[in-house]
C-alpha positions in Angstrom: 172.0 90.2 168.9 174.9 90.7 171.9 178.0 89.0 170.5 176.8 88.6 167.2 176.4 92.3 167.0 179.9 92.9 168.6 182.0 90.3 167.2 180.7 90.3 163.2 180.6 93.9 162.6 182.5 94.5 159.2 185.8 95.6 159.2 187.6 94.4 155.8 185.4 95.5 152.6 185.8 99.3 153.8 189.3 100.3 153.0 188.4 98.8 149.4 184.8 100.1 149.7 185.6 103.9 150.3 189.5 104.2 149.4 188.6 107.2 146.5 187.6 109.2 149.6 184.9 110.8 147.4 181.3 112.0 148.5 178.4 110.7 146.8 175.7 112.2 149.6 176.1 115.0 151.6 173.7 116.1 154.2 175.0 119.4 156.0 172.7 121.2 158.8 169.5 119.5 157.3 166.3 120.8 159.0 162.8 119.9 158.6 159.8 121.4 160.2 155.8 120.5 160.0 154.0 123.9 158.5 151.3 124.9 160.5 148.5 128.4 161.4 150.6 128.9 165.0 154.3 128.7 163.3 156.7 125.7 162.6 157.0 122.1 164.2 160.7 121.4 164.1 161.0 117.2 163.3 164.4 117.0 162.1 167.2 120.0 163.2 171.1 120.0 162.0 171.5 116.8 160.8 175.5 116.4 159.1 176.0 113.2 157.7 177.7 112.0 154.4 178.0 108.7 152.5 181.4 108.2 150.5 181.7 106.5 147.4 181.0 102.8 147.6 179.8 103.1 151.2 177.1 102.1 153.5 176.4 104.0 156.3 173.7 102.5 158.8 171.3 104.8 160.5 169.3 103.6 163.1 167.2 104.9 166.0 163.3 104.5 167.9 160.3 105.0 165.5 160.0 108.8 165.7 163.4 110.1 165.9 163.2 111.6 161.9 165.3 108.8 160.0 162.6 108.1 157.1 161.9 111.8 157.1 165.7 112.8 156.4 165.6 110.1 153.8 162.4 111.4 152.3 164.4 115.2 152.3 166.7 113.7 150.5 164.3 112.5 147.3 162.4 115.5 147.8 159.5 113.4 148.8 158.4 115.1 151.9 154.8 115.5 152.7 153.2 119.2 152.0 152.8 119.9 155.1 156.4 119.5 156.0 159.5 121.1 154.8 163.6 121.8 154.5 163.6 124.8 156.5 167.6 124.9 156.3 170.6 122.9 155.1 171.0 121.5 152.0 171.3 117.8 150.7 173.7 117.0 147.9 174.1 114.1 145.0 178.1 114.8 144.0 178.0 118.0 144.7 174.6 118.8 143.1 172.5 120.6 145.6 168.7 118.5 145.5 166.9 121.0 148.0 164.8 123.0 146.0 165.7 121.7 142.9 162.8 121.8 140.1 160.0 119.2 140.3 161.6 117.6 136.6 165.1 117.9 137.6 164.5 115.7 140.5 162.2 113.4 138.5 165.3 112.6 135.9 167.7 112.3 139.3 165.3 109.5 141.2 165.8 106.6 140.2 168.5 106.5 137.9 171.0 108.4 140.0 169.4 108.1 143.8 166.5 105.8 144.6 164.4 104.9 147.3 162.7 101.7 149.1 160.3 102.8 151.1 158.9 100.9 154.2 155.6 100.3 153.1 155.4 98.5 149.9 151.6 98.4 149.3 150.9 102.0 149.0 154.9 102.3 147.1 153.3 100.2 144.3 150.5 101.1 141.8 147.7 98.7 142.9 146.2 99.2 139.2 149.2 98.6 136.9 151.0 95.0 136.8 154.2 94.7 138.3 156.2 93.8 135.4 154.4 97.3 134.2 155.6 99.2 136.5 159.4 98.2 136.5 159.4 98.6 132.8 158.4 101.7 132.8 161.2 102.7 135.3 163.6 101.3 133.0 162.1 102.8 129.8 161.2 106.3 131.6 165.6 106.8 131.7 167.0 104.7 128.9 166.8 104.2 125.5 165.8 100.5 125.4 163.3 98.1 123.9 160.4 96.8 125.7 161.6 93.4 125.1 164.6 94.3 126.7 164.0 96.3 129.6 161.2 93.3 130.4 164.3 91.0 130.0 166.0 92.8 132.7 163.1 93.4 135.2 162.7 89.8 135.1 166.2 88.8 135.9 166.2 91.6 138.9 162.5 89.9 140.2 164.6 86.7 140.0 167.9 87.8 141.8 165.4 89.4 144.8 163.6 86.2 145.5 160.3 85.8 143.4 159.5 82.5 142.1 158.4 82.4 138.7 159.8 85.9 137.6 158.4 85.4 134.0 154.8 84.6 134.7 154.7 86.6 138.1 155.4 89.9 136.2 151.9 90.0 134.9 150.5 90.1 138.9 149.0 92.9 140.6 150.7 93.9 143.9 147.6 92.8 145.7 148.3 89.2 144.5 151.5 89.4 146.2 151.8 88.7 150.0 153.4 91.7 152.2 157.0 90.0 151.4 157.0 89.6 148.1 155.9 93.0 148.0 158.9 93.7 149.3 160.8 92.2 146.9 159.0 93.6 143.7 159.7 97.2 145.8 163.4 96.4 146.0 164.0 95.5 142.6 162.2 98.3 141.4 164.4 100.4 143.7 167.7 98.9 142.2 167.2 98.1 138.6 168.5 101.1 137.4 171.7 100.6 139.5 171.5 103.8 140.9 174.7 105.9 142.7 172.7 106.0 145.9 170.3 103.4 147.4 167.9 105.3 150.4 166.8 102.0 151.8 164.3 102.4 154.7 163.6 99.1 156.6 164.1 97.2 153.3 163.9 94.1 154.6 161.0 94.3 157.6 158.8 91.9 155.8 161.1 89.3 154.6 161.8 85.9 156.1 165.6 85.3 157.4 167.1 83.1 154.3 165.3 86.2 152.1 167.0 89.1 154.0 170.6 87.4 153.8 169.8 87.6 150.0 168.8 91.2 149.5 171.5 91.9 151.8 173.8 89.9 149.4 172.8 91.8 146.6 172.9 94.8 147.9 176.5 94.6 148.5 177.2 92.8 145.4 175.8 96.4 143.7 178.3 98.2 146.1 181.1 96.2 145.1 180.0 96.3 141.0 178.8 99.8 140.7 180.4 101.4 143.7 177.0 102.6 145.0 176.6 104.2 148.1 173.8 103.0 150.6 171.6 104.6 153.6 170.9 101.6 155.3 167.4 102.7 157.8 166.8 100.1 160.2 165.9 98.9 163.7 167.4 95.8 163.1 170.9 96.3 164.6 172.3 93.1 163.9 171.6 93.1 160.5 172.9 96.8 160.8 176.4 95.6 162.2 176.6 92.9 159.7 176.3 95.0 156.9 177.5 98.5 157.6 180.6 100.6 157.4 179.7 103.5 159.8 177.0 103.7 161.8 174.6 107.2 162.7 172.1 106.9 165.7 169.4 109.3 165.7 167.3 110.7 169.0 164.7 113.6 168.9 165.7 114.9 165.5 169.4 115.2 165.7 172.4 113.0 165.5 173.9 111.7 168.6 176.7 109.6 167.7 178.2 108.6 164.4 181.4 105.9 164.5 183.0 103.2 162.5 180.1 100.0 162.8 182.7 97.9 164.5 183.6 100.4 167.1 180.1 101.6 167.9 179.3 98.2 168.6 181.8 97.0 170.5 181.9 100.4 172.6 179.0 103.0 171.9 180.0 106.2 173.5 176.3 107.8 173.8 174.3 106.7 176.7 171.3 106.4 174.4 173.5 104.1 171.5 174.8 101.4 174.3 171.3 101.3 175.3 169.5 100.7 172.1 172.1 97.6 171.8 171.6 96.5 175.4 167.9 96.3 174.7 168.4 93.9 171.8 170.8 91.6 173.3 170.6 88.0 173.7 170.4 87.2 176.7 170.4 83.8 179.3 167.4 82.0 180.1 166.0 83.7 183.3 168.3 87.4 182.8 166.1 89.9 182.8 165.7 92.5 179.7 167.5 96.1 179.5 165.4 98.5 178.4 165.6 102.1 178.0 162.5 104.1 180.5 160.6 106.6 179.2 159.8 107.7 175.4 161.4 110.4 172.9 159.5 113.7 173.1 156.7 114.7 171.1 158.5 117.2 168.9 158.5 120.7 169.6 158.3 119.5 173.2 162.0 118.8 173.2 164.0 119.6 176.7 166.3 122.4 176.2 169.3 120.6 177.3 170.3 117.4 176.0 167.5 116.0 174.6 167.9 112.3 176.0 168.2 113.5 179.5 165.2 112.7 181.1 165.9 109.0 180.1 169.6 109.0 180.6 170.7 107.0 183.9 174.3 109.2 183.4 172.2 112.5 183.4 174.5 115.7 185.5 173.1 119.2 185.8 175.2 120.2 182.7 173.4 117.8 180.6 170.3 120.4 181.6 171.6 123.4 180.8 172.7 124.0 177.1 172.1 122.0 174.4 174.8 119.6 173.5 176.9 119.8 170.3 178.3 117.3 168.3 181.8 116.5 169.3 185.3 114.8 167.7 186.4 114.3 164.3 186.3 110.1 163.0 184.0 109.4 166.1 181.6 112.2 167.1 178.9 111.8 170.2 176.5 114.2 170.7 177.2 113.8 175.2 178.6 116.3 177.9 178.8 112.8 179.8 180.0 110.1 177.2 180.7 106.6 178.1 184.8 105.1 177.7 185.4 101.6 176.7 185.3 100.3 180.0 182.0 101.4 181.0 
């Protein structure tokens, strides 16, 4: 990470990228909450965030800070237990939230998909592979079997798997946890949808692998102008491939900037530590890391939420809780950091 994160972030593809200024995703005040006998949990509170056309906005954060579930709001995939308890989440202007269970069946896939961090339980361990994607393809076009198999098997080929043909007729269990991954991506894209969710899509895979899903991906963007929420912890691959980049703590937003100048000068105490933790560093410099943990939720600290951890932390940042602030950069900090610090 360090330089390369600093020095590669993209820069040139955006103008082109997002110059119709139109929104395919908009998230506005998006709240979540775990349903329970002694009153809600909140997991996920306020979240504003949109995704122009052609665009790929990175969202990153710790494990726990409500990325996958804001995704997961978004495809109306949310466990029972938890719920949008305000907000609303819109595909060009259509409101999702609430939207009836068949509506939102003919919308996923073809028009917003997913790929979901954990392919073994995303696949169905009793149908073949090549069985599954054709029924995607079938389930929202008009097209022959021969011909949607023709097209699952190019897709399995542009992701990776070796022997598309003869693989499609594997079970995912005869797949190791990469390939998985692979069949799960392709599954997620062959439609071409107007919005990719992708949530850690490329944990699993091997370097040479992830420089080609990442290849694809953009080559969608670029074809098909779709829009992308890019989930991942990986922030190099995040500043590599992103236009703008969200950083999530506790539930909220806490900064959202442009990828190359959140990396090259985070504003939020809690951003420039997430990249100081993953630099490179010299043999014998010791590791930054960031003390503490996020609070359980519903345990949150009144104030600003990453105070306990911050090392900038004033009596102000204890008081009331701090709003999102600014217009093309916006930092969620009584405190912020300048370009110097």
């Amino acid at each position: 990470m360090g330089a390369e994160i600093l020095m590669n972030a993209p820069g040139g593809e955006r103008a082109e990228a997002v110059a119709s200024g139109g929104t395919a995703l908009s998230i506005a005040n998006l709240s979540i909450a775990q349903r329970g006998r002694r009153g809600d949990k909140s997991l996920v509170t306020h979240i504003d965030l949109e995704v122009g056309d052609g665009e790929i906005v990175g969202l990153v954060g710790e494990s726990g800070s409500g990325k996958s579930l804001t995704a997961l709001a978004c495809m109306g995939l949310l466990p029972r237990s938890v719920a949008v308890t305000g907000g609303d989440v819109c595909l060009d202007g259509r409101s999702l939230v609430g939207l009836e269970p068949k509506a939102l069946r003919q919308l996923r896939g073809a028009s917003i998909s997913m790929i979901f961090q954990d392919p073994l339980s995303s696949l169905d361990p009793c149908a073949r592979i090549g069985a599954q994607i054709i029924e995607t393809i079938r389930s929202h076009r008009d097209v022959s079997v021969a011909e949607a198999r023709r097209e699952a098997i190019e897709l399995l080929d542009r992701v990776g798997i070796p022997n598309a043909a003869r693989r499609m007729r594997a079970y995912p269990h005869e797949f190791s946890g990469g390939m998985r991954q692979r069949v799960m991506i392709a599954g997620a894209l062959v439609l071409k949808p107007r919005v990719l969710l992708a949530d850690e899509p490329t944990t699993a895979l091997d370097v040479t692998t992830q420089a080609g899903i990442v290849e694809l991906v953009r080559d969608l963007r670029r074809e098909l102008r779709m829009s992308v929420l890019w989930i991942s912890h990986d922030l190099a691959l995040v500043s590599q491939i992103a236009d703008r980049v969200a950083v999530m703590y506790a539930g909220e937003i806490v900064e959202v900037a442009d990828a190359a100048a959140l990396f090259r000068a985070a504003r939020h105490p809690y951003t420039r530590g997430l990249i100081n933790s993953g630099r490179i560093r010299p043999y014998g410099e010791r590791f930054s890391y960031i003390p503490g943990s996020i609070a359980e939720p519903g345990f949150w600290p009144s104030g600003c939420r990453f105070a306990p951890r911050c090392d900038r932390v004033q009596d102000a940042c204890l008081g009331e809780h701090p709003s999102l602030a600014g217009e093309a950069r916006v930092v969620r900090c009584v405190n912020p950091m300048d370009d110097e610090q």
